[in-house]
C-alpha positions in Angstrom: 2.2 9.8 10.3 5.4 7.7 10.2 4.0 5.9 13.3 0.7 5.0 11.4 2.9 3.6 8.6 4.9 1.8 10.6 1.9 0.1 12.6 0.2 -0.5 9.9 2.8 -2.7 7.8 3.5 -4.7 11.4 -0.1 -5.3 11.5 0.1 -7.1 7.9 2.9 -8.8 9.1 1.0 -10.1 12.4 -2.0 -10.8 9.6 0.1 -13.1 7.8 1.3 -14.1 10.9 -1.8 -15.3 12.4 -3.4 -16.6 8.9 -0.3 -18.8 8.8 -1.0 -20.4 12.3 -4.8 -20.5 11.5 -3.7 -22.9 8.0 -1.0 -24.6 10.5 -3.7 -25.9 12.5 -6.2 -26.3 10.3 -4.0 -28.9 7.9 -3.5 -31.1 11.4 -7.1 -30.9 12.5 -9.2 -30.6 9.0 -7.0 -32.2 6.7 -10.2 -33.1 4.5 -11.1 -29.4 4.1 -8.0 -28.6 3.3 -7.4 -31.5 0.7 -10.8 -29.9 -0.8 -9.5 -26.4 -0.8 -6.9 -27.8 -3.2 -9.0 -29.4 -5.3 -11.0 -26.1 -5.7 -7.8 -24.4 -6.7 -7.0 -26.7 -9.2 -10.5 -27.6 -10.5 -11.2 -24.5 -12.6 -7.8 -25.5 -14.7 -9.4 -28.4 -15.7 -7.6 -30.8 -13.3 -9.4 -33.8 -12.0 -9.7 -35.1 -8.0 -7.4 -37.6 -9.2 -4.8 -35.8 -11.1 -4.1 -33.7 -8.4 -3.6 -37.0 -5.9 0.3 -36.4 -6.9 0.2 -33.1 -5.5 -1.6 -33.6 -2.2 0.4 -36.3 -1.5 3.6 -34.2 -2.0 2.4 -31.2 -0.3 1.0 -33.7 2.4 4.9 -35.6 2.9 5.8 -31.6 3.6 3.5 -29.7 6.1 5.6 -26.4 5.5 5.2 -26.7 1.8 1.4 -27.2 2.5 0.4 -23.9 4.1 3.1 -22.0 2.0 1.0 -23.2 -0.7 -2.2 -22.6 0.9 -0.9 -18.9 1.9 -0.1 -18.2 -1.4 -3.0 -20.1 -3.4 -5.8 -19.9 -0.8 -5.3 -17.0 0.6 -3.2 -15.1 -2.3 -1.0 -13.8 0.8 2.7 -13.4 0.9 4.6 -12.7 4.0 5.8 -8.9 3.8 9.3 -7.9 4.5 10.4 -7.2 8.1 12.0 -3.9 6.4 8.4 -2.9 5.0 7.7 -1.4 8.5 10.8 0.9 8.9 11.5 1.9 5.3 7.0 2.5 5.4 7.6 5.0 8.3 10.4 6.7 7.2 8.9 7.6 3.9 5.9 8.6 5.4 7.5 10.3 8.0 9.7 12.1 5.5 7.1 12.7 2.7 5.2 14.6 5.4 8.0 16.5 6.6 9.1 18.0 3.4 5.3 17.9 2.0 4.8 20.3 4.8 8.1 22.3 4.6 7.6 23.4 0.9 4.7 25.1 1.4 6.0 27.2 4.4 9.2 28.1 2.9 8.1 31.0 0.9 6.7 32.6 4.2 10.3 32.9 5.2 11.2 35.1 2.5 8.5 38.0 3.1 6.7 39.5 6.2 3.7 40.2 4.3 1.3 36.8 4.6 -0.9 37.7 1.5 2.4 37.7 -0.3 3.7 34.6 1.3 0.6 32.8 0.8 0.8 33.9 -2.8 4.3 32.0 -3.0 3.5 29.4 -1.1 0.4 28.5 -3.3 2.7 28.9 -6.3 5.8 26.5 -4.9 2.9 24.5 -3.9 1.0 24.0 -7.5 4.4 23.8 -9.1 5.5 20.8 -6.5 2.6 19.1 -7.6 2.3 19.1 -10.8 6.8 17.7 -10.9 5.0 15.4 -8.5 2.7 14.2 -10.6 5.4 13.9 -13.8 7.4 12.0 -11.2 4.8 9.3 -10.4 3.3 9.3 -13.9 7.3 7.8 -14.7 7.6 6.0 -12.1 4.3 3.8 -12.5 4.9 4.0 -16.4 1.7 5.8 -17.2 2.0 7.0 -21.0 0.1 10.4 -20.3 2.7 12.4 -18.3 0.6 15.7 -18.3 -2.6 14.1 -17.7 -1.1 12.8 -14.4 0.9 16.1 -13.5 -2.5 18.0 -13.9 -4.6 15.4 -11.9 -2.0 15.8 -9.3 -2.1 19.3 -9.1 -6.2 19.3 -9.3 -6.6 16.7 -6.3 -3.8 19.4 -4.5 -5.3 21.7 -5.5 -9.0 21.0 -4.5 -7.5 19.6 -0.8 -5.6 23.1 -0.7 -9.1 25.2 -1.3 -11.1 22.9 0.8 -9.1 23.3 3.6 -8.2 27.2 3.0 -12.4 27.6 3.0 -13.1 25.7 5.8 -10.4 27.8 7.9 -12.1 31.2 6.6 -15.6 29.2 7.9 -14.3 29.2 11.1 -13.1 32.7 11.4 
């Protein structure tokens, strides 16, 4: 799962890459598209063809000025960190790890499996639900509960779902 993180946060980066090399080119060998691109950006503030002359004759005198602008005004894209893609895979990777761990550490304490899986489903709700106060503080919702129960509910339901579908099988 770490690997899909990390792949997928190089890919934005190769996104931006290539979007950047696409507005590169397309200032040398459009440059009246791109001049009306601007103008469309600034239009809807009220801003005339001509009052914006100023700006696309800056931007113009600066071609890496230009596409940063376009990139971030045209495209509303920002190039991501070249950390993103470890520090994404190591959280996933980790989060996966120990997501995985707690629920099998309570089968370590007993050799009867009904009793483990009685644990383990305890540890587990309980993990969710300090999971859920945990991101309810850390995104600043007001509702603290309301979070730690949705958290436990979605858990909850994936846990069931997945716990039926295995008795399903046999």
């Amino acid at each position: 799962m770490g690997l899909g993180g990390y792949l997928a946060s190089k890919s934005e980066i190769d996104h931006f890459d290539a979007e950047r090399a696409r507005e590169e080119y397309e200032i040398v060998h459009f440059p009246q598209a791109e001049e009306q691109e601007i103008v469309d950006i600034f239009e809807p503030y009220g801003l005339s063809r001509d009052e914006i002359q100023p700006i696309l004759k800056k931007l113009k005198s600066n071609p890496k000025a230009y596409v940063d602008f376009m990139m971030k005004f045209e495209l509303n894209l920002e190039r991501p960190s070249e950390w993103r893609s470890t520090i994404s895979a190591a959280t996933i990777g980790l989060a996966y790890f120990f997501g995985g761990l707690l629920p099998l550490l309570p089968y370590l304490l007993t050799t009867d499996t009904i009793r483990g899986l009685a644990f383990s489903s305890i540890v587990t709700l309980f993990a969710l639900y300090v999971f859920g106060i945990f991101r309810a503080r850390f995104i600043g919702l007001h509702s603290v509960h309301k979070s730690a129960f949705q958290t436990l509910g979605i858990g909850a339901v994936a846990a069931g779902g997945s716990f039926a579908l295995v008795k399903l099988m046999g």
